[in-house]
MIDRENGU-360650 format. One record per residue (C-alpha): x, y, z. Coordinates in nm, 4 decimals. Layout:
X; Y; Z
...
// end
This chain:
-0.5824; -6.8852; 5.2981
-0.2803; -6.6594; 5.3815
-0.2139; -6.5853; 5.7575
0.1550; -6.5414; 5.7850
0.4043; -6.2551; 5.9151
0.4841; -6.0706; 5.5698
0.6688; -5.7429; 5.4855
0.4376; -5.5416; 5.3107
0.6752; -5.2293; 5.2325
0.4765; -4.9305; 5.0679
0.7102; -4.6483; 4.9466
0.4957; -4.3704; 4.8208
0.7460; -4.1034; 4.5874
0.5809; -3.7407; 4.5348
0.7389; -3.4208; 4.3686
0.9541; -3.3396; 4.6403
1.0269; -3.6283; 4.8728
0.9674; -4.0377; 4.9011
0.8095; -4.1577; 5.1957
0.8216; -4.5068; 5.3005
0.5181; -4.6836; 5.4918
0.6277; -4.8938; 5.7939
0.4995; -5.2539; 5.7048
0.3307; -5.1891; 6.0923
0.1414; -4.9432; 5.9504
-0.0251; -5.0832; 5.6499
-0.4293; -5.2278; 5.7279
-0.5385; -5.3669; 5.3510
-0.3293; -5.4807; 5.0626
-0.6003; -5.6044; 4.7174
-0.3767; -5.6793; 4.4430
-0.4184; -5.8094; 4.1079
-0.1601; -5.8203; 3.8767
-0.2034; -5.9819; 3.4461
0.0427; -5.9770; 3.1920
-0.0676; -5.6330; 3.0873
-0.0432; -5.4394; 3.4115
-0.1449; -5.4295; 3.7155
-0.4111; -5.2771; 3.9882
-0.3893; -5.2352; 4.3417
-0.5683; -5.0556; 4.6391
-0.4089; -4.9433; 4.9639
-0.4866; -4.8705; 5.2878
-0.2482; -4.7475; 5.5791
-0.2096; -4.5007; 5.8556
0.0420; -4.2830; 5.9905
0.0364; -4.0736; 6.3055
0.1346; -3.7094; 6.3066
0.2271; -3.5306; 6.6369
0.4282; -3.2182; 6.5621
0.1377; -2.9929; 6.6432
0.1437; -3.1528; 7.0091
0.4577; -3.0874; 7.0536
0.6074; -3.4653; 6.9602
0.8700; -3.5578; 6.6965
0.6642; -3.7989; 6.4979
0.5850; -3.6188; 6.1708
0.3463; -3.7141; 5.9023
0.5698; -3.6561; 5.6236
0.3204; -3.7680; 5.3457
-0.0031; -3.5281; 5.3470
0.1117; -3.2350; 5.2604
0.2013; -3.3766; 4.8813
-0.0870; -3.6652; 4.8925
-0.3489; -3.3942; 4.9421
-0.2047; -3.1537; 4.6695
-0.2468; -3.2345; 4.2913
0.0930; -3.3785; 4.2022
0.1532; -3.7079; 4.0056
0.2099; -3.9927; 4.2911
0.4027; -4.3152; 4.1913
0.4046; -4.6181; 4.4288
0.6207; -4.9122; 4.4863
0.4902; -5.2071; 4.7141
0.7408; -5.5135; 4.8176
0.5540; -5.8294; 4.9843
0.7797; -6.0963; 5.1215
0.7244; -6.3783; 5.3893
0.9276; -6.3407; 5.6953
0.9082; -6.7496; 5.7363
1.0726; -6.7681; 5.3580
1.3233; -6.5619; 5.3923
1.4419; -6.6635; 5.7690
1.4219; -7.0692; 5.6460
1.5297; -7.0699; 5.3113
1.8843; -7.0158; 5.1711
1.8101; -6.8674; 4.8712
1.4165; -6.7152; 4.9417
1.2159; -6.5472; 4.6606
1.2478; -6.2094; 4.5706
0.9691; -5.9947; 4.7076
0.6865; -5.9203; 4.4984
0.7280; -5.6030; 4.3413
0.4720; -5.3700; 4.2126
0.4763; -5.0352; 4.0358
0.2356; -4.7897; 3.9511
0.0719; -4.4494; 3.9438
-0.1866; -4.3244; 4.1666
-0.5608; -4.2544; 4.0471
-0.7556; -4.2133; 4.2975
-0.6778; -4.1366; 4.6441
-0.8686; -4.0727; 5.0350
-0.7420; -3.9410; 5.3890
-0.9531; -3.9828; 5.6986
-0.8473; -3.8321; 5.9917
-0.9472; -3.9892; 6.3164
-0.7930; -3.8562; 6.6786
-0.6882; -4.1234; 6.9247
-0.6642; -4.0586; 7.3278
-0.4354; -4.3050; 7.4721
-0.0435; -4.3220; 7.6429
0.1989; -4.3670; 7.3738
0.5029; -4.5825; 7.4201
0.6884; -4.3309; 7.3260
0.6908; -4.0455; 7.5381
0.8918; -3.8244; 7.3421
0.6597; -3.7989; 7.1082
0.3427; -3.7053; 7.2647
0.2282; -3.5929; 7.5603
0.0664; -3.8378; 7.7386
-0.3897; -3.7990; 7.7393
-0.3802; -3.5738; 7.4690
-0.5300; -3.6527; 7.1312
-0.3420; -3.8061; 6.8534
-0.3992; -3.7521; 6.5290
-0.3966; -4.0247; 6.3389
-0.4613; -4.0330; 5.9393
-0.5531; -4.3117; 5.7613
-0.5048; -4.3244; 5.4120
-0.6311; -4.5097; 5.1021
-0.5210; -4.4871; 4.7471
-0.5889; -4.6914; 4.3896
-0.2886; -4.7617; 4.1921
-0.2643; -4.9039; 3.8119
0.0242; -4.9353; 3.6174
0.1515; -4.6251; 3.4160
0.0204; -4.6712; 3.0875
-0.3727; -4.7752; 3.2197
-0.3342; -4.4829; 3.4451
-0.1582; -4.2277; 3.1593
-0.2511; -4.2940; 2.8332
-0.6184; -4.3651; 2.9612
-0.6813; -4.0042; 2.9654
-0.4894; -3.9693; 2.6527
-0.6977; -3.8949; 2.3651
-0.5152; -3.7289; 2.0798
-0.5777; -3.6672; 1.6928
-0.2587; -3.6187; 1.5021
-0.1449; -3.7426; 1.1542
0.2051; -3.9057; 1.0623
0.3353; -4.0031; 0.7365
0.5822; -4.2618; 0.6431
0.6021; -4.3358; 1.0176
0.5494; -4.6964; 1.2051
0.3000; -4.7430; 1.4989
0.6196; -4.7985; 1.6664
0.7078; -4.4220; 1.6132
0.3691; -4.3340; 1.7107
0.4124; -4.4996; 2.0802
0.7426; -4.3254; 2.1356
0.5973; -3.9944; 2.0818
0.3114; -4.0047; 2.2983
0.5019; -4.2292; 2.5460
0.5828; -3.9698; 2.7680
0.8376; -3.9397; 3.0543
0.6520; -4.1548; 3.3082
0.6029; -4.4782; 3.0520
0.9060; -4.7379; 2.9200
0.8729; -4.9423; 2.6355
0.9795; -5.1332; 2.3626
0.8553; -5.3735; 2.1186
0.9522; -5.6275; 1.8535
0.6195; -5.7332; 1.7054
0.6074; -5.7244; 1.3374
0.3263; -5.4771; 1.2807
0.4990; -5.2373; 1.4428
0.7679; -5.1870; 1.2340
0.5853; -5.1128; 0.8895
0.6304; -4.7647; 0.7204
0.2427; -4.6168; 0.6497
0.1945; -4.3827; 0.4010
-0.0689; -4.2658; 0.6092
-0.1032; -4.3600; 1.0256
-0.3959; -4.1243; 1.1601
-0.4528; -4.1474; 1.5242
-0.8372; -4.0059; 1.5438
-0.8929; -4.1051; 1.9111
-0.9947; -3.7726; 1.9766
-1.3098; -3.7799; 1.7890
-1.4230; -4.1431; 1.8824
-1.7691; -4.0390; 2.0480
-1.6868; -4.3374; 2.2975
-1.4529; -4.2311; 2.5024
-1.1355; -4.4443; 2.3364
-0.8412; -4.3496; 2.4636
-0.5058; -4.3995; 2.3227
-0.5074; -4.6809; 2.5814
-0.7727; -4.8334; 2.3820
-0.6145; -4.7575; 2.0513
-0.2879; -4.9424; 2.1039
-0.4298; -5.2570; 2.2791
-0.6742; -5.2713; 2.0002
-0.3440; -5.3042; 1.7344
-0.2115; -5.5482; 1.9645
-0.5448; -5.7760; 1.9621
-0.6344; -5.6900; 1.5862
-0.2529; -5.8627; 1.5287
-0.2359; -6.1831; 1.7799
0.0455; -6.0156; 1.9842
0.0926; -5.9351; 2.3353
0.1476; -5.6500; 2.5474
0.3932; -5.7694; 2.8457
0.4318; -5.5251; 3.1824
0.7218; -5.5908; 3.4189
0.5709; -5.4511; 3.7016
0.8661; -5.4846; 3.9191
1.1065; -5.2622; 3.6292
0.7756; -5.0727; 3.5337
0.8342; -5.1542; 3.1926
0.6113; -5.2579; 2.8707
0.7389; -5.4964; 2.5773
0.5384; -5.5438; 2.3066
0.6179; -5.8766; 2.1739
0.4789; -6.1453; 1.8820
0.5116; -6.4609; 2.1363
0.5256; -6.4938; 2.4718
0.8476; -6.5799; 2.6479
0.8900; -6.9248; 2.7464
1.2127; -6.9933; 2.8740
1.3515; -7.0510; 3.2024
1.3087; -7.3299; 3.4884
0.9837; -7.3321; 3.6220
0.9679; -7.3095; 4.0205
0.8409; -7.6125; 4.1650
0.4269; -7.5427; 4.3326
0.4162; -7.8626; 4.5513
0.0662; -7.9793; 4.5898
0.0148; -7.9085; 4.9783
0.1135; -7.5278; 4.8937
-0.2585; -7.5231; 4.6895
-0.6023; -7.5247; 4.9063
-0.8110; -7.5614; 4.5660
-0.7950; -7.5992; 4.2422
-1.0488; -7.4427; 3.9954
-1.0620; -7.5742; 3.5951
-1.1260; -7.2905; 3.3836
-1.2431; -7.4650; 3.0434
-1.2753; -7.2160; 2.7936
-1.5164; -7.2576; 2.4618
-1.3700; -7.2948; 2.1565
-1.4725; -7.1377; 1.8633
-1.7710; -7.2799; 1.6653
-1.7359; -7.0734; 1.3913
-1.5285; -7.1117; 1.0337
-1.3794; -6.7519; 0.9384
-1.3935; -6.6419; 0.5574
-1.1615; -6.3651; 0.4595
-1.3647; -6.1949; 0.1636
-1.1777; -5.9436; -0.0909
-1.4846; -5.7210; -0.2692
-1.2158; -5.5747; -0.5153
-1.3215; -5.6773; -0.8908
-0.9327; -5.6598; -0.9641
-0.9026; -5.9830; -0.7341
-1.2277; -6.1797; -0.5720
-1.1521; -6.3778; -0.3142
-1.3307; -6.5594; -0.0782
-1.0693; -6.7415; 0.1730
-1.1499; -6.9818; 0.4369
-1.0143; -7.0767; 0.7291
-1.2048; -7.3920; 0.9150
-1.1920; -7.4385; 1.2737
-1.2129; -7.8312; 1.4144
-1.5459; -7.7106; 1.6348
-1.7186; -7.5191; 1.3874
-2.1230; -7.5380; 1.4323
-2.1874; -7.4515; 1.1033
-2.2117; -7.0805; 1.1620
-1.8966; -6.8309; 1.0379
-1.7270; -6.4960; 1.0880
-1.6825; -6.2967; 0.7221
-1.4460; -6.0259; 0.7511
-1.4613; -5.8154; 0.4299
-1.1699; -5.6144; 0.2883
-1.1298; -5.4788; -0.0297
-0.7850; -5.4627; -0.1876
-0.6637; -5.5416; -0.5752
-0.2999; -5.6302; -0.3005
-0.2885; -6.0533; -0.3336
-0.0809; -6.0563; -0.0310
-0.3165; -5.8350; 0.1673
-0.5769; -6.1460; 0.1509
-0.2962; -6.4010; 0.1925
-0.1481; -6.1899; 0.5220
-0.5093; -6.1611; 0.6401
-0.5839; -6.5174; 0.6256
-0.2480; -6.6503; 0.7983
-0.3489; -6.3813; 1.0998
-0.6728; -6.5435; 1.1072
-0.5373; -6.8732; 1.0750
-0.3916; -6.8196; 1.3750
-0.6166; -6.6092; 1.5739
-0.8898; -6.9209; 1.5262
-0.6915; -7.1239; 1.7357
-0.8630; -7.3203; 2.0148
-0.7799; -7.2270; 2.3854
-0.6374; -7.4410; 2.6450
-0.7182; -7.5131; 3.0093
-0.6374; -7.2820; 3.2627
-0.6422; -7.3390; 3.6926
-0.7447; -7.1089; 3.9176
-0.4868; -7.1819; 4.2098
-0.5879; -7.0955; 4.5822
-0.2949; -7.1271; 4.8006
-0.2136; -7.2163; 5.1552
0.0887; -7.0044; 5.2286
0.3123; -6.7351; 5.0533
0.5133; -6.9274; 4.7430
0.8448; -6.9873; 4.7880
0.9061; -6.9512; 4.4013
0.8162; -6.6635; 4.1840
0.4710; -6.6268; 4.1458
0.3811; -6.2833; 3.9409
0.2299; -6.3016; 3.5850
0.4637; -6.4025; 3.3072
0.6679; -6.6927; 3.6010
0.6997; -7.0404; 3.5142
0.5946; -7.3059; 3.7768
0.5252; -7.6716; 3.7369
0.2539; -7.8544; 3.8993
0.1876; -8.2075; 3.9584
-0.1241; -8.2852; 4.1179
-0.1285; -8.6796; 4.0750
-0.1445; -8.6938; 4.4394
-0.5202; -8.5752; 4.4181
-0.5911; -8.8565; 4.1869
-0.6515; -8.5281; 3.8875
-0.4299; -8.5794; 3.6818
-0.6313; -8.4569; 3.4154
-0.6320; -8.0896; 3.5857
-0.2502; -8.0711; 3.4781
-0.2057; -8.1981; 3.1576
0.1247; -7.9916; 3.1388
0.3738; -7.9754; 3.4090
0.4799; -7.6803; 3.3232
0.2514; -7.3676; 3.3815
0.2525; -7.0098; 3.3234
0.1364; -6.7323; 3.5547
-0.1357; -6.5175; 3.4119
-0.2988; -6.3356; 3.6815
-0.2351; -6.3043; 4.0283
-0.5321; -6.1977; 4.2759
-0.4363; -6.0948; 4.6548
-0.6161; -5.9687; 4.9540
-0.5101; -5.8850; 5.2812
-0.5686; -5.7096; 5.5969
-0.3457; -5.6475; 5.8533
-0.3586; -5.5724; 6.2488
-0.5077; -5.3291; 6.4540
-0.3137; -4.9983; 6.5164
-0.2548; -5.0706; 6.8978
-0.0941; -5.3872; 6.8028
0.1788; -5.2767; 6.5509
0.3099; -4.9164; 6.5511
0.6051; -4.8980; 6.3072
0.7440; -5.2828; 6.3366
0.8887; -5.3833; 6.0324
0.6647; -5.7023; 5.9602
0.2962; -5.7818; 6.0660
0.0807; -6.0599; 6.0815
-0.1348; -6.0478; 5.7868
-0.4841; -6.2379; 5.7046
-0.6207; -6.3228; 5.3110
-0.6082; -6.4579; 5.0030
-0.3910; -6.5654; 4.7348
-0.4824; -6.6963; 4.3764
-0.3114; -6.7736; 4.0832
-0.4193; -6.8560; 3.7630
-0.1951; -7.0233; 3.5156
-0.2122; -7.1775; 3.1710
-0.0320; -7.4572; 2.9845
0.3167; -7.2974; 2.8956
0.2822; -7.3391; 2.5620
-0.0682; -7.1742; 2.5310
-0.0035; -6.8939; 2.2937
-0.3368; -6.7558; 2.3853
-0.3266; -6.3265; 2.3999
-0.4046; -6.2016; 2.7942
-0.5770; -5.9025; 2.6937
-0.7992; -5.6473; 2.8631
-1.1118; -5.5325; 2.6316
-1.0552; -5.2096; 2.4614
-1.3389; -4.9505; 2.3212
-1.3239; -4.9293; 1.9266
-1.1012; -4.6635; 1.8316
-1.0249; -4.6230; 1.5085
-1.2757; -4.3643; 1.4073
-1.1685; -4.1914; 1.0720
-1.1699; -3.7995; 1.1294
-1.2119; -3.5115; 0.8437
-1.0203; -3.2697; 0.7923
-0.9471; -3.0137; 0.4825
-0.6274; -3.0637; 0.2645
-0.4691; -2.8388; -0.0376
-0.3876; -3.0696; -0.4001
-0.0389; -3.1041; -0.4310
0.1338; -3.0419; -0.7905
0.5150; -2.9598; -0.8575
0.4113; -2.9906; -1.2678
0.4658; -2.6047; -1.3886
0.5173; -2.2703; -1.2372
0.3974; -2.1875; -0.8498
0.0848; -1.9351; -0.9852
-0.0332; -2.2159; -1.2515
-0.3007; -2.4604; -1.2059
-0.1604; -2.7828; -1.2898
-0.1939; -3.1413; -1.2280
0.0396; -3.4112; -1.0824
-0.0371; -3.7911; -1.0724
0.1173; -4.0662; -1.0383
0.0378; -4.4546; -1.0470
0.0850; -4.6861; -0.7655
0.3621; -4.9584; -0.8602
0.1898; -5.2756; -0.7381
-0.2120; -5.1600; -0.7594
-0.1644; -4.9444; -1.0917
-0.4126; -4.7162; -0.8990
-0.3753; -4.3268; -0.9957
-0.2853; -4.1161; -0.6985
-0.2236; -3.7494; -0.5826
-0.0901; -3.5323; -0.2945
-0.2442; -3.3683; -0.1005
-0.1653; -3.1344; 0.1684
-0.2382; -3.0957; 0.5526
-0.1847; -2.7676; 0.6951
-0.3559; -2.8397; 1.0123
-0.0536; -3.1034; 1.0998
0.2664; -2.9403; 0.9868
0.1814; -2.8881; 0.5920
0.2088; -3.2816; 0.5837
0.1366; -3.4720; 0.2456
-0.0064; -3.7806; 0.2174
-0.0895; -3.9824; -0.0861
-0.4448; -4.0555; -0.1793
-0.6271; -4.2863; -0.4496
-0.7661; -4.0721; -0.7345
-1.1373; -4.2464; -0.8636
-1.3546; -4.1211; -1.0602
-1.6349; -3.9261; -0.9310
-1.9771; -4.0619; -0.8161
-2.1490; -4.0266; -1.1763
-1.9257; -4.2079; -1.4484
-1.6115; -4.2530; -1.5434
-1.6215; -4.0763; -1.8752
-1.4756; -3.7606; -1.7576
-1.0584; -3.7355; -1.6820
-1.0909; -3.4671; -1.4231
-0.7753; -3.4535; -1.2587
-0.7817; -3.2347; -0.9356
-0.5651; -2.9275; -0.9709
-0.2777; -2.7362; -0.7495
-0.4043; -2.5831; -0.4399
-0.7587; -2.7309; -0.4938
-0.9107; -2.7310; -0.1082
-1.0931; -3.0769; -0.0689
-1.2561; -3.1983; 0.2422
-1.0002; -3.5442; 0.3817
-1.1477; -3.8576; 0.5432
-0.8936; -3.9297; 0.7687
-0.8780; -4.3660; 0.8289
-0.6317; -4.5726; 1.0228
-0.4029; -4.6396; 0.7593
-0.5048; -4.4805; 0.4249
-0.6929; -4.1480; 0.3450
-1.0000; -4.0328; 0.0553
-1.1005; -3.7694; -0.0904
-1.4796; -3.6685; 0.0289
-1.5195; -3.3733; -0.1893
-1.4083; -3.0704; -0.3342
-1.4552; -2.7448; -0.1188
-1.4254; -2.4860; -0.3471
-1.4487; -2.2753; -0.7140
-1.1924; -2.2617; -0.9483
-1.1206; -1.8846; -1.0027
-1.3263; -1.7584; -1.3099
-1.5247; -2.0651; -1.2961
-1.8786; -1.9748; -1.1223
-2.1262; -1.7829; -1.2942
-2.3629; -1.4916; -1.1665
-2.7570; -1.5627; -1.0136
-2.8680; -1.3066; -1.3413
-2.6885; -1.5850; -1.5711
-2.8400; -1.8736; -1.4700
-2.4963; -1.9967; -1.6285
-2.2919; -2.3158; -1.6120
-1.9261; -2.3528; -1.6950
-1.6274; -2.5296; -1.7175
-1.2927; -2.3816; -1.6942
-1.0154; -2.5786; -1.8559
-0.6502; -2.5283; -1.8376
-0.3436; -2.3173; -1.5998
-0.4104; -1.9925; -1.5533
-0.6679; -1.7093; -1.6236
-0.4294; -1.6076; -1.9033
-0.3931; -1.9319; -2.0655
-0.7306; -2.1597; -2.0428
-1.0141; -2.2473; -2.1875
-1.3811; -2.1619; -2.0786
-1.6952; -2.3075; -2.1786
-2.0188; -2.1516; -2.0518
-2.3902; -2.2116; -2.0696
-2.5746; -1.8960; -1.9794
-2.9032; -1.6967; -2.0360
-2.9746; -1.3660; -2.2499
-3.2753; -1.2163; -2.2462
-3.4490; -1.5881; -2.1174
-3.2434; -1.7336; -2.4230
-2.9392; -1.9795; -2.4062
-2.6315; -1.8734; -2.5121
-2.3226; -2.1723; -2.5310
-1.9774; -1.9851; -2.5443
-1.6139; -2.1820; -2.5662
-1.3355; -1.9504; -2.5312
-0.9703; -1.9633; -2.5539
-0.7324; -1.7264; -2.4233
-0.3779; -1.7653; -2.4138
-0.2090; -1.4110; -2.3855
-0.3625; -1.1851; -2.5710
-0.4739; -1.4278; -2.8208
-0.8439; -1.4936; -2.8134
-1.0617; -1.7476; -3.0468
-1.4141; -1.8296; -2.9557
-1.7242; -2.0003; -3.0991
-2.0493; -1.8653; -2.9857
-2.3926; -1.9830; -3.0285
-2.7005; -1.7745; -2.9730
-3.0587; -1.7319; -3.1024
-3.0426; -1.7407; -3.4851
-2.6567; -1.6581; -3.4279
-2.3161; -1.8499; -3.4865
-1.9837; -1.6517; -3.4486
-1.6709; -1.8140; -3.4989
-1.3799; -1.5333; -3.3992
-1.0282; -1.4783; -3.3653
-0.8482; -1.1831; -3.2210
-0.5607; -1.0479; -3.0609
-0.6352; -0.8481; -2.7450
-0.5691; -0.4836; -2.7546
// end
């Protein structure tokens, strides 16, 4: 239970000005703060008496009640800390953005002590406000919901450009760092609501990694392990009122990586030490060995079994840094539990506050007040490499979208092929263009179609085919349209199959109807040279000409 004198400083910064909060002033502080970010509502008044006639201005509504993107800063430190220690803690510092916000407006009839400011019996207006904060990203990027395509670019490159002005970070993590032939952000068209929000975090879980906010620089780090360096500040038992075990289940489940490609079945398990005889299969298929080995290692790791956390209550403000991502160590042997601490050295993972402060009569504008609530801290072994995580809404939902076949083979008006194998899967592939994102190409597998594989029907320049759009690779759904010369007339009743570059230099073979009989036709034309075989009732021609 917290009921100390504490600086709660509140600096509110709009479009035009930054207006600070006297500590005084400020009636409810609920704070919680993870490795990931943070969330916080407000509540404080401020007095405005210009209309009256007085000199104290509210200096915040006119920009708090208008549209305008609101950032605030809040500073808690004890007043007992910092006047008995030498070297006190820094304040708790908290960034974020505003997302939702309130203004009540209540008048107030009594003699102010300052008489310059009102008139004394009239009405004062006081306005009490209340506003949500979250850091920027959660407040940003969850109303960010883009569909873009980017090839040969990292996920890293993807985060800068949709960073914005208002978000910082950086990142070291592996995955992020990989060149994709194709990277397709279809957040967009995810019928759930994902956000880009939900599209990064997702990566970061998918890949055992972490997403780190420093709430006090308002800055992200994405990072592969978390930091564990540093002395830890010393939590001395009588600082704690209780102590909650959080004992986490492990996982009962083995994990078996399965690869359904025929040029490399694999079935890959990874055992956990708790398994109940029941398993996770995650199925991929790729003729890529190390795709299956990479896999497994991730899962390997991902399988691992959590530790013990405690949920710490405390007495009094810390006197050591106590905000997510701090080391403290903790010896509770004098509560005969030793087996609550098995580590002495602990990590911060979430930080939970609530407080209220004094009535308005009691406090107008002092620079501390006497504040009433909770604090609780929940911290893991320091070597628990355990993500902190917040759940995220699938989405990696593939979008479609219509692409022209790529060919440099031959002249611009002829309708060649181009493809070209894959070094390490031997896989035939072709270009293909996006005009909807910049005329970008990206590479995609070339199968055979849905029937057999008898026919080589390579896919020719400028060929409009309908794209399926996935994370990290693209197919081909379909073609889209007729090759010129190609389709036959209703009357006909004809099929046909046009072979070769241009109308002037190809090969057509058609299956039609004359008079209710079939007619079967192959024609060559290249120039004005002509030769055709033609077969009809009772009828063969064989011909060659020259056109005239």
């Amino acid at each position: 239970m917290i009921d100390e004198r504490l600086k709660v400083a509140i600096t509110v910064a709009t479009a035009s000005a930054s207006v600070e909060i006297p500590p005084g002033n400020v009636d409810r502080v609920e704070l919680t703060m993870t490795p990931y970010g943070c969330e916080a509502t407000l509540a404080f008044w401020l007095k405005d008496g210009v209309a009256l006639g007085g000199s104290v201005a509210d200096e915040l509504l006119t920009d708090f009640i208008a549209a305008g993107l609101l950032k605030v800063t809040l500073a808690i430190s004890s007043i007992y800390l910092r006047e008995s220690m030498e070297t006190p803690p820094d304040p708790l510092t908290v960034k974020g953005i505003v997302v939702s916000r309130a203004v009540t407006l209540e008048p107030e009839a009594r003699t102010s002590g300052d008489s310059s400011a009102l008139r004394i019996g009239v009405p004062t207006m006081i306005r009490r406000y209340e506003l949500r904060m979250v850091d920027p990203a959660a407040a940003l990027w969850d109303q960010h919901r883009p569909c873009a395509l980017y090839v040969q670019k990292t996920v890293m490159d993807v985060v800068n450009e949709h960073k914005g002005s208002h978000i910082t970070i950086t990142g070291d993590t592996p995955f992020l760092t990989v060149s994709h032939d194709v990277l397709t952000l279809g957040v967009g068209a995810a019928l759930n609501g994902a956000t880009f929000y939900d599209w990064l975090l997702g990566l970061v879980a998918q890949h055992d990694s972490q997403l780190l906010y420093d709430a006090k620089l308002s800055s992200y780090k994405l990072v592969d392990t978390k930091p564990a360096t540093g002395t830890p500040g010393a939590l001395p038992p009588q600082a704690v009122r209780t102590v909650r075990a959080i004992l986490p289940e492990p996982p009962r489940h083995d994990v078996h990586v399965l690869n359904g490609s025929t040029l490399d079945v694999k079935n890959e398990a990874v055992t956990s030490a708790n398994a109940a005889g029941i398993r996770h299969d995650l199925l991929l298929r790729s003729p890529i060995a190390a795709t299956i080995t990479d896999r497994k290692t991730l899962e390997t790791r991902r399988n691992r079994v959590p530790k013990q956390m405690l949920e710490l209550e405390l007495n009094a403000w810390p006197a050591v840094a106590a905000q997510p991502g701090a080391l403290v160590s903790l010896d509770l042997t004098a509560w005969g539990t030793t087996g609550l601490a098995a580590a002495t050295s602990c990590r911060v993972t979430e930080l939970k506050l609530s407080l209220r402060g004094p009535q308005v009569v009691e406090s107008e504008r002092a620079a501390s007040a006497l504040m009433a609530g909770t604090l609780t801290l929940t911290v893991e072994a320091s070597d628990d490499a355990t993500p902190r995580l917040p759940k995220v809404r699938p989405a990696q939902a593939p979008i479609e979208v219509e692409g022209l076949v790529v060919s440099t083979v031959g002249e611009e008006a002829q309708l060649t092929w181009e493809v070209t194998t894959h070094s390490e899967t031997s896989i035939d592939q072709v270009k293909v263009k996006v005009p909807l994102w910049a005329d970008q190409e990206v590479v995609v597998d070339l199968h055979p179609d849905a029937f057999s594989g008898h026919t080589w029907r390579p896919l020719y320049k400028g060929q409009r085919v309908l794209l399926r759009l996935k994370a990290f690779e693209a197919e081909i759904l379909r073609c889209l349209d007729w090759r010129p010369g190609a389709r036959q007339t209703a009357a006909t009743q004809g099929d046909a199959v046009m072979l070769g570059k241009t109308e002037t230099d190809r090969t057509l073979l058609t299956h039609i109807y004359t008079d209710d009989k079939p007619v079967f036709e192959i024609n060559r034309k290249n120039d004005k040279d002509i030769a055709f075989i033609k077969i009809e009732e009772g009828v063969l021609t064989i011909k060659v000409h020259e056109e005239s």
